[in-house]
Every structure is written in structure tokens, then in C-alpha cells.
C-alpha atoms as a printed R data frame, in Angstrom:
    type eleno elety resid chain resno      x      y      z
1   ATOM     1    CA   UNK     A     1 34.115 53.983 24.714
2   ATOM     2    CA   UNK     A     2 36.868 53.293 22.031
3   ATOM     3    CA   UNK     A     3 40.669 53.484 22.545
4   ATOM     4    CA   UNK     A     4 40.508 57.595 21.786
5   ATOM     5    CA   UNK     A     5 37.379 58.209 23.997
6   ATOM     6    CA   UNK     A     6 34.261 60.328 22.829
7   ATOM     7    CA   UNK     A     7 32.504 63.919 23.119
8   ATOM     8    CA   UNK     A     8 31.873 64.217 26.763
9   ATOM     9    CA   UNK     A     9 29.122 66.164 26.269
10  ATOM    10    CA   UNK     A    10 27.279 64.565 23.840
11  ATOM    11    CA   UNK     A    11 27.674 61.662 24.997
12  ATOM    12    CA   UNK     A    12 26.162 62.448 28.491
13  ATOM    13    CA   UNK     A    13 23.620 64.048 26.938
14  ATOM    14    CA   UNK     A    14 23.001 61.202 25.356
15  ATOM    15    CA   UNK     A    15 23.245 58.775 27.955
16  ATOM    16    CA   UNK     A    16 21.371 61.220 30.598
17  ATOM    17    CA   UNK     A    17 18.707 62.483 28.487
18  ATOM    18    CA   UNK     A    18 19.988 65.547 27.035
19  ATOM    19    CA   UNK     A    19 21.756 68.870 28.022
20  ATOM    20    CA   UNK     A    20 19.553 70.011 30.653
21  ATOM    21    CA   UNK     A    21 19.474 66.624 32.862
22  ATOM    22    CA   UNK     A    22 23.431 66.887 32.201
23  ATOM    23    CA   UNK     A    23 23.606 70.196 33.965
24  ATOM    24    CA   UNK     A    24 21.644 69.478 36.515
25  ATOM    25    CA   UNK     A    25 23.471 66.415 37.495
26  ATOM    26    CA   UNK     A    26 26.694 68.153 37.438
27  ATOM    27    CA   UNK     A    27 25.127 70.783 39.630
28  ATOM    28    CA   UNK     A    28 24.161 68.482 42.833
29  ATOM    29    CA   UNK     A    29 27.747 66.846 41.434
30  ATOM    30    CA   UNK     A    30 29.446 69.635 42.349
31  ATOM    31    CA   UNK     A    31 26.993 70.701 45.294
32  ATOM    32    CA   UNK     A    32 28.298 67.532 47.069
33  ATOM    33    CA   UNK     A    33 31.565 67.949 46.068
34  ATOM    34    CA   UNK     A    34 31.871 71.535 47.387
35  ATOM    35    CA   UNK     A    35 30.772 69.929 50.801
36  ATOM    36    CA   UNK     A    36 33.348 67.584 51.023
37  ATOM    37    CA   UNK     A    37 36.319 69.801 49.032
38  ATOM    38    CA   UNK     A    38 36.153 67.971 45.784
39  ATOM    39    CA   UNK     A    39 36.498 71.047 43.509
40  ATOM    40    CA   UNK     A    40 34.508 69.111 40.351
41  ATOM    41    CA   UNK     A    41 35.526 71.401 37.111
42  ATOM    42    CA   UNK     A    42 33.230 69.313 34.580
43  ATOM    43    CA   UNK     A    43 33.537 72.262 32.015
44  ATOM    44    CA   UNK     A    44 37.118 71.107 31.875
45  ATOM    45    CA   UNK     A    45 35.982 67.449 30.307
46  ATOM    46    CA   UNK     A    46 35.983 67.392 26.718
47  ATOM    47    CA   UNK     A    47 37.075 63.593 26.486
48  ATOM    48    CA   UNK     A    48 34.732 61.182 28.004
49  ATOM    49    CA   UNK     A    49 37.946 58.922 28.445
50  ATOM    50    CA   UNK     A    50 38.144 55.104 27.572
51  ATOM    51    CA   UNK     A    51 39.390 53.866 30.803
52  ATOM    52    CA   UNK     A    52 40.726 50.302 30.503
53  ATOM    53    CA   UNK     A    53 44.299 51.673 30.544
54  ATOM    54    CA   UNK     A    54 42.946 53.868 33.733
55  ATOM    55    CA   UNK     A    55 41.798 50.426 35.453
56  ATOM    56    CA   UNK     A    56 45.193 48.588 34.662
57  ATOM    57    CA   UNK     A    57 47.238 50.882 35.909
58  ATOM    58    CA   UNK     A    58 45.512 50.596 39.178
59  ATOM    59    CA   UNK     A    59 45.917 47.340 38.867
60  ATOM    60    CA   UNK     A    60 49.926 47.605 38.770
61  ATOM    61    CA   UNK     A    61 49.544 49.966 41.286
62  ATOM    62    CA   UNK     A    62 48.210 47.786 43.617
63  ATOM    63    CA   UNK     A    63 51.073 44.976 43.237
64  ATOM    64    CA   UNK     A    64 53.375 47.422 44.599
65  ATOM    65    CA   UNK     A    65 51.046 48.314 47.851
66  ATOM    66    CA   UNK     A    66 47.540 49.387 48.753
67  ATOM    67    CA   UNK     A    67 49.226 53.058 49.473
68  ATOM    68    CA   UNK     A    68 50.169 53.552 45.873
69  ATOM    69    CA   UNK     A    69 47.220 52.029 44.599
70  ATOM    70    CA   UNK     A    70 45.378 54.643 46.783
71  ATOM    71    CA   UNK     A    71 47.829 57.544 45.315
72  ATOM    72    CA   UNK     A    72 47.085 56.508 41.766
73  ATOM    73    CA   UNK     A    73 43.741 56.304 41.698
74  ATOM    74    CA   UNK     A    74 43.344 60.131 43.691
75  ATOM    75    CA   UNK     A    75 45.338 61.361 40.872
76  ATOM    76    CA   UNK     A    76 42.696 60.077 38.310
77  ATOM    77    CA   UNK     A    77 40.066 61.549 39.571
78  ATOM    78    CA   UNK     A    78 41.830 64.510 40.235
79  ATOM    79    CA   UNK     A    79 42.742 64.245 36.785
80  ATOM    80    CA   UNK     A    80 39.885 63.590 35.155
81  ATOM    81    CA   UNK     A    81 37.210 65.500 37.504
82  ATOM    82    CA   UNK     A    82 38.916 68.612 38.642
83  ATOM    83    CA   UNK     A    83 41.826 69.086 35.788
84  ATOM    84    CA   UNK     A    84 39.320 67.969 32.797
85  ATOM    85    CA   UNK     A    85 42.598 65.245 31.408
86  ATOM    86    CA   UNK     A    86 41.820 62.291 29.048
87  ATOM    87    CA   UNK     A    87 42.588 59.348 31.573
88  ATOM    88    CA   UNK     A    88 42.741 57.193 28.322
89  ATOM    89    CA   UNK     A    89 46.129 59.091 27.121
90  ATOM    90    CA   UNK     A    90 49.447 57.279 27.843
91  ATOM    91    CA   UNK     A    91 50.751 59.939 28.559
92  ATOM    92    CA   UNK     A    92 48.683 61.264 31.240
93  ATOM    93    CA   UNK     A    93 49.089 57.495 32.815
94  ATOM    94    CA   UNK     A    94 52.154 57.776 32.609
95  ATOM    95    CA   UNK     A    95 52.784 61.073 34.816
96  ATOM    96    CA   UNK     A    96 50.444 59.972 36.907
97  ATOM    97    CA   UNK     A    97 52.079 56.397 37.459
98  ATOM    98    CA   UNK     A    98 55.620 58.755 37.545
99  ATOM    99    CA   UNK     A    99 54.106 60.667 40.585
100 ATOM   100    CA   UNK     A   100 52.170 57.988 42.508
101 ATOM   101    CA   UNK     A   101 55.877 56.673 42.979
102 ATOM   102    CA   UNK     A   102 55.769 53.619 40.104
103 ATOM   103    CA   UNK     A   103 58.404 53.503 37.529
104 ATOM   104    CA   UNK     A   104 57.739 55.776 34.495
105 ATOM   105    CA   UNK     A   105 59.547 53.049 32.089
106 ATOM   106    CA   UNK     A   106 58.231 49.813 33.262
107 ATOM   107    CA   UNK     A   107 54.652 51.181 33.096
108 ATOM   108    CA   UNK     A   108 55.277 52.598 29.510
109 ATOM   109    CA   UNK     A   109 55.888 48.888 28.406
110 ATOM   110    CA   UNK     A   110 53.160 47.492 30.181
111 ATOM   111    CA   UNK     A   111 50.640 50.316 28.614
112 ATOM   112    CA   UNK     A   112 52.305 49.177 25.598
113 ATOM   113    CA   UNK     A   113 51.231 45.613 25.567
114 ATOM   114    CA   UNK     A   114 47.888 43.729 26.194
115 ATOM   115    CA   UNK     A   115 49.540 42.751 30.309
116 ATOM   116    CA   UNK     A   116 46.334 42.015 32.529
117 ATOM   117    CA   UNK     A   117 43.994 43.483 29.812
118 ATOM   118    CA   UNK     A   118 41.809 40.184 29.841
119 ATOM   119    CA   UNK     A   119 42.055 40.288 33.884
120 ATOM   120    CA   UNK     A   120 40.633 44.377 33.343
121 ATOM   121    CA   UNK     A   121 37.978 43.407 31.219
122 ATOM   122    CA   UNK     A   122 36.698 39.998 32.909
123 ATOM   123    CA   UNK     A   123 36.462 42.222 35.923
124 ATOM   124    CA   UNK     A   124 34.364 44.341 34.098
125 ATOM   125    CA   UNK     A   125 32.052 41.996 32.774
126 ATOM   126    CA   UNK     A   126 31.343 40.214 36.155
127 ATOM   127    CA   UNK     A   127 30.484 43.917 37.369
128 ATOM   128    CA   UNK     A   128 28.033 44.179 34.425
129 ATOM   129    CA   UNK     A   129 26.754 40.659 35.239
130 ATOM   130    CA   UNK     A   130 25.995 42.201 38.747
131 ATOM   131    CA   UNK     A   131 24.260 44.895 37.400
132 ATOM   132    CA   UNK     A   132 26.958 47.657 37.655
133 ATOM   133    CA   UNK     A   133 26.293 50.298 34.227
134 ATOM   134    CA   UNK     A   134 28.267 53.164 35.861
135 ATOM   135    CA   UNK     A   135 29.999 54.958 38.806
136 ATOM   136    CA   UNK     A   136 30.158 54.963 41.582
137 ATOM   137    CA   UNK     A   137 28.597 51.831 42.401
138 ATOM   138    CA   UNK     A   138 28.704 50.053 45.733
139 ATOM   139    CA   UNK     A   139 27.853 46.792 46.604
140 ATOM   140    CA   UNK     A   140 27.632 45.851 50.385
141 ATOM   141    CA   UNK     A   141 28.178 41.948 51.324
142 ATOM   142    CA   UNK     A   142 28.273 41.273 47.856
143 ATOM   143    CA   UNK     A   143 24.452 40.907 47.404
144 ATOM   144    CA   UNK     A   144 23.073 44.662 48.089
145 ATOM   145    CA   UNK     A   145 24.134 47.784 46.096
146 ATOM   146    CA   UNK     A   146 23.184 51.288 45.767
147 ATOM   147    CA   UNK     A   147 24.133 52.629 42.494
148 ATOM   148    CA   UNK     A   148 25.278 56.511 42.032
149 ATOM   149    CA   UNK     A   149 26.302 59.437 43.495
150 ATOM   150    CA   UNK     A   150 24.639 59.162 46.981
151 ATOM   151    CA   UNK     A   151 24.499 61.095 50.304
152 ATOM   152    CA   UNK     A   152 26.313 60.135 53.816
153 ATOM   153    CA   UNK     A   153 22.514 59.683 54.929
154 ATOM   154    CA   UNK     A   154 21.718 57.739 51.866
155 ATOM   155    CA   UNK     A   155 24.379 55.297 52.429
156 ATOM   156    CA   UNK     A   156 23.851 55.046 55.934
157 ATOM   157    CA   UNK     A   157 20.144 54.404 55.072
158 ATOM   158    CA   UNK     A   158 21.100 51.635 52.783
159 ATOM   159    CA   UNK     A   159 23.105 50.062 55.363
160 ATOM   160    CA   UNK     A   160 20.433 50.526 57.669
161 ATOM   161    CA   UNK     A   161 17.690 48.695 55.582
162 ATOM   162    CA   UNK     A   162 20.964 45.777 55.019
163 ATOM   163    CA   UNK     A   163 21.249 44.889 58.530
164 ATOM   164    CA   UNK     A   164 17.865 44.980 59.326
165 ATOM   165    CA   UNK     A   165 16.935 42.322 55.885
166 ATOM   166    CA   UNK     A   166 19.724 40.354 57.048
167 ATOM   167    CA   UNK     A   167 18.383 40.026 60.777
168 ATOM   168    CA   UNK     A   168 14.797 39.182 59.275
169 ATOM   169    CA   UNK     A   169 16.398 36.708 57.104
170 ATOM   170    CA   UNK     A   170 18.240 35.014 59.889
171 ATOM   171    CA   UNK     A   171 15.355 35.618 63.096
172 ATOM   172    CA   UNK     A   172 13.223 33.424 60.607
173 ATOM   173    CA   UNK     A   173 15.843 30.218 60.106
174 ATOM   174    CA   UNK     A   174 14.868 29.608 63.532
């Protein structure tokens, strides 16, 4: 997305094949949500956000420990999927860098310059390489993934059919 993000609506309806797949996505969205207390508010969205500033800031946040890292990126989502805020804006960042316990000021002059913006976005592309074209996306011994929103029994499905490939793979090296 560029630097000031786009029409969240349009441009999942867009990307999803139009309004009514976009509602009914957001409705199993915030079915699972519900069961797990993740109160999605995607009414709230306006800004589909450009988030390499998002991603960076994790990124600092991680330097100074795992814990803050974890704090930062809750308050994203919260941000973002619950409070409907443009994760793109500096200033958002910033109060959510302020919060997560980083330092307001040195974060403002890191959003300010290009720091680790190559390392953001040749992450990125080796994701894409993988075959990653949205979130969530995970990828299990760095050869399997299951891509989207999934169920507990999904996943543990997945992980399921993993182990038992891998087992086949290595019963018939002998």
C-alpha cells in the first residue's frame, strides 16, 4: 500500500471479490474472535494501513526484549483490529512505542529516517518468495504452511498431516 495507506473497503473488496465475500469474511473473523475474546470492530477500519513503519517498530521492539516486542505488537492489533487506527501514522507508532515501554523520542528519529527499512523489506520479499501474500501465515519447519485465518482443529490437523509426511519421508531412507 503507499506511505498514506488506501480505502479499506474498497480495497478488500477488491482483493476478496467484492462487498459481500468482505462481509462474510469479517463475519467468521469476528465469529472466531468472539470465541477467543478478540473483540474485532472492522467497521472501525477506514485505512487499510501501509505497515512497513508497523514492522520496524517491532523490529526495535525486539532489540530491547522479546516482552516488549510482544507488548508492541498486541497494541497493533489492538489498534488496528478492535480501535479501527491507521498503524501507518507516526503518531499512532509512536503512542504505541510510548506505552509498550520504548522511548517516545528515540523512536520518533528512527521513524524519521530509512533505519532497518531495507532489513523490513528484504524480510518481506523472502516471505513473498515463500509464498506468503497475506496474514496470518504460518509456516511449520520452514517447509509447510497453512495460510489464513484457521481453526485450533485446523492447525492441529496441519500439524498432524506434518509429522506424519515427515515420518513417511524418513521410514523410507531406510
Amino acid at each position: 500500500y503507499p506511505k498514506e495507506g488506501v480505502d479499506q473497503k474498497k480495497a478488500l473488496a477488491e482483493k476478496l471479490g467484492g462487498e459481500e465475500r468482505v462481509a462474510q469474511a469479517h463475519k467468521m473473523l469476528s465469529d472466531y474472535g468472539r470465541e477467543v475474546g478478540i473483540p474485532f470492530n472492522f467497521e472501525a477500519i477506514k485505512i487499510g494501513p501501509n505497515t512497513l513503519d508497523a514492522h520496524r517498530l517491532i523490529h526495535w521492539a525486539m532489540i530491547e526484549g522479546r516482552e516488549k516486542q510482544d507488548k508492541v505488537v498486541a497494541a497493533l492489533f489492538k489498534a488496528n483490529f478492535e480501535e479501527g487506527h491507521n498503524v501507518g501514522d507516526h503518531a499512532v507508532l509512536l503512542d504505541i512505542a510510548e506505552k509498550s515501554g520504548l522511548d517516545r523520542s528515540v523512536i520518533a528519529s528512527l521513524l524519521a529516517s530509512d533505519a532497518d527499512r531495507d532489513l523490513i523489506v528484504a524480510e518481506i520479499k523472502a516471505a513473498q518468495e515463500m509464498g506468503v501474500n497475506g496474514v496470518p501465515f504460518f509456516i511449520f519447519d520452514q517447509q509447510y504452511a497453512v495460510s489464513g485465518a484457521q481453526t485450533p482443529d485446523v492447525l492441529a490437523n496441519a500439524l498432524r498431516d506434518i509429522a506424519k509426511a515427515k515420518s513417511e519421508a524418513r521410514s523410507g531412507l531406510n
